[in-house]
N, C-alpha and C positions, 0 to 999 in steps of 0.2 A: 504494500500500500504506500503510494508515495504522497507527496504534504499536501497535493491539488485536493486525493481524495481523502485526507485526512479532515481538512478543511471543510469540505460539503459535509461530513458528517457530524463535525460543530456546529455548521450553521444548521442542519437537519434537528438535531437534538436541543437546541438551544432556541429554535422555531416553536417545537416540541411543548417546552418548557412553556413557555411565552401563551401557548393555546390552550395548556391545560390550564393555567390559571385564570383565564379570560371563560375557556369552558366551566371550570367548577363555579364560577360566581355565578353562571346562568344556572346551570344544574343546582343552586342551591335555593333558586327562588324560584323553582322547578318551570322554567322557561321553557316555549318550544324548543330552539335552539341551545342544547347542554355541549356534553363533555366531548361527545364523540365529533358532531358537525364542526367545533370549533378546533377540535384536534385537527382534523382534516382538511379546513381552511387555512391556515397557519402553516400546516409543515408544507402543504400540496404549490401554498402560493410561494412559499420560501423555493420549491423545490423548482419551480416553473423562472424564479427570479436566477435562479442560479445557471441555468438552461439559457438561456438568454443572453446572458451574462457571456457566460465559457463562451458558446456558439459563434459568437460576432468578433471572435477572436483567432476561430478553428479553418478561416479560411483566407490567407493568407493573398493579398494584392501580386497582380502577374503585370508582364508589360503589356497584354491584350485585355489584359479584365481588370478592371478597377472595382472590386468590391466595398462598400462602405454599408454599414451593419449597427442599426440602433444598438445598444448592450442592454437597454429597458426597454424591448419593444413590446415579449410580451407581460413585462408588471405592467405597462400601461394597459392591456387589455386584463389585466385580471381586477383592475379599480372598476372597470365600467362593468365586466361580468358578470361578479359580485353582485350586484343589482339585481338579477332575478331570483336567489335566493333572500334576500332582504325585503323582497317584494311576498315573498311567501308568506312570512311571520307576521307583514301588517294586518292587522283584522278591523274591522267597522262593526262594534255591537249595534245591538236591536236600539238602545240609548242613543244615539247616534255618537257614544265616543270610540274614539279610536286608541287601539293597544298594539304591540308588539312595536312600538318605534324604537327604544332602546334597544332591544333584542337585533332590532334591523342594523343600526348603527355599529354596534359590538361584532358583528357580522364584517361588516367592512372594516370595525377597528381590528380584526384576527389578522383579515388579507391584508394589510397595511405593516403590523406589525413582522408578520413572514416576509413580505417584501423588505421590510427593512432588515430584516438578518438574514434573507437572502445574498442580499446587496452589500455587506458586513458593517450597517451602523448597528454592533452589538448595544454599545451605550446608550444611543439615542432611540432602540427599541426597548430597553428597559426600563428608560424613564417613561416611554409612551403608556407600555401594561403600568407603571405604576400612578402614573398620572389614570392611566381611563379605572383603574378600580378603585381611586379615590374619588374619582369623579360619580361614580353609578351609585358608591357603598358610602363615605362620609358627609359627603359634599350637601347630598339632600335633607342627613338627619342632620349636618351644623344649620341650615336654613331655619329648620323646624326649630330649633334653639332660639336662633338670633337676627333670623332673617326677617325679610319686611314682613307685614300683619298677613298678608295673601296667601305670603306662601305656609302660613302655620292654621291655613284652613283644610278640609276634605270635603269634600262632595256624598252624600245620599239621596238615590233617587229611591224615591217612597210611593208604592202602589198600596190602594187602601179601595175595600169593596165596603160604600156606606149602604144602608137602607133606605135611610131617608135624606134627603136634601138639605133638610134645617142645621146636618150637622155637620154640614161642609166648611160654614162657617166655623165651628166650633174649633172644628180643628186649624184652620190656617188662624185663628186667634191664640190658641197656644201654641203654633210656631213664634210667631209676634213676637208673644211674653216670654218664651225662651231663649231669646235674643239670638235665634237664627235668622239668618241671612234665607230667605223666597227668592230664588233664580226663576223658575217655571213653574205655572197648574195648570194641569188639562185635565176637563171633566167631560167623564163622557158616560151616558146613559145605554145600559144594558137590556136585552130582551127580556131581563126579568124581572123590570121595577128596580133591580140596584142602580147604583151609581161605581163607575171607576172613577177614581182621581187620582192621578200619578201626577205628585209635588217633588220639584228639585231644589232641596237647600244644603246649603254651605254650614256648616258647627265648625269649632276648632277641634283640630285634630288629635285631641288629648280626649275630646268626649267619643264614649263606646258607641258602636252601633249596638249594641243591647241595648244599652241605657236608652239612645232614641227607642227602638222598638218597645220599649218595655211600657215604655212612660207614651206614647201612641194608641197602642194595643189598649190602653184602661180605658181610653175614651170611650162615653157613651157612644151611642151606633156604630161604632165600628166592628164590623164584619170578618173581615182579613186584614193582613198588614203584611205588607213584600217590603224587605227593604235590600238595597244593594247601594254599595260602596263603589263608585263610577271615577275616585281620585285620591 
């Protein structure tokens, strides 16, 4: 084994490295995209930068052939690639919010990363993984600490089957009085004399969705109570 291939099997194993801890932070917040997809993106884009790399090198200028040879031709095509797997993970729930964007990004941060220890910025790929799982894993909860008022809110959208009408009121009065934030109400009348009302408010992120559900659910008329966490 001489030092060319000793090489690709540093940056292979060090690519390796770089994907499984980008994979296990997804695997731990049980993501679609875990351990294995981001193994795979990492070392496969590392292995593709390398390729590319050596290649533009392997064929040497004649007096009849003038060859000239991007050496990132295809890391450039593994950025824009990329995109149809990161396209996979974004989803649009039935709430009209959208999920898997971080998932999408970390996606492209694996292939970025492999490129760069393809390419042998060892250094400046380890600050990157260590910068993006600060970024995903402390960054949010120092906001929720000390960050502007916004960002130390959550979001519940609340599906509620009333019986009678009178008591629709009722209830968006003690939203009011519980000093939640009313984003949206839509009421709408069912084939069997109920009512649906699906209400979106903001609480701060420190209050349970039990504690909403719980303190909802005693309202007189209330029928049902859906509640889901949308942020």
């Amino acid at each position: 084994m001489n030092s060319l291939d000793f090489q690709i099997l540093i940056k292979l194993g060090i690519s390796a490295v770089f994907g499984l801890i980008i994979g296990l932070e997804r695997e731990l917040k049980r993501k679609p995209v875990g351990l294995k997809t981001s193994l795979v993106i990492s070392i496969v884009s590392c292995l593709l930068t390398i390729v590319s790399i050596e290649s533009a090198y392997m064929f040497p200028n004649s007096d009849k052939v003038k060859i000239q040879m991007d050496p990132l031709r295809l890391a450039a095509q593994i950025v824009s690639g990329i995109g149809f797997l990161g396209a996979g993970v974004i989803l649009r729930r039935g709430n009209d919010s959208i999920s898997g964007l971080t998932t999408a990004a970390m996606i492209w941060g694996a292939a970025g990363i492999g490129i760069a220890v393809g390419a042998g910025f060892y250094l400046e790929a380890f600050i990157g993984v260590t910068l993006l799982i600060i970024s995903v894993e402390f960054i949010p909860f120092l906001m929720k600490l000390i960050g502007p008022k916004q960002l130390r809110k959550k979001e519940l959208l609340i599906n509620l089957n009333i019986k009678d009408k009178i008591y629709i009121d009722e209830v968006i009065r003690f939203i009011l009085n519980k000093k939640y934030i009313l984003r949206r109400i839509r009421i709408k009348d069912l084939s069997d004399g109920d009512h649906l009302v699906q209400i979106l408010i903001v609480v701060d992120y420190r209050e349970s969705t039990t504690g909403v559900y719980y303190s909802i659910s005693d309202l007189e008329g209330i029928q049902r109570v859906e509640i889901e966490s949308v942020s």
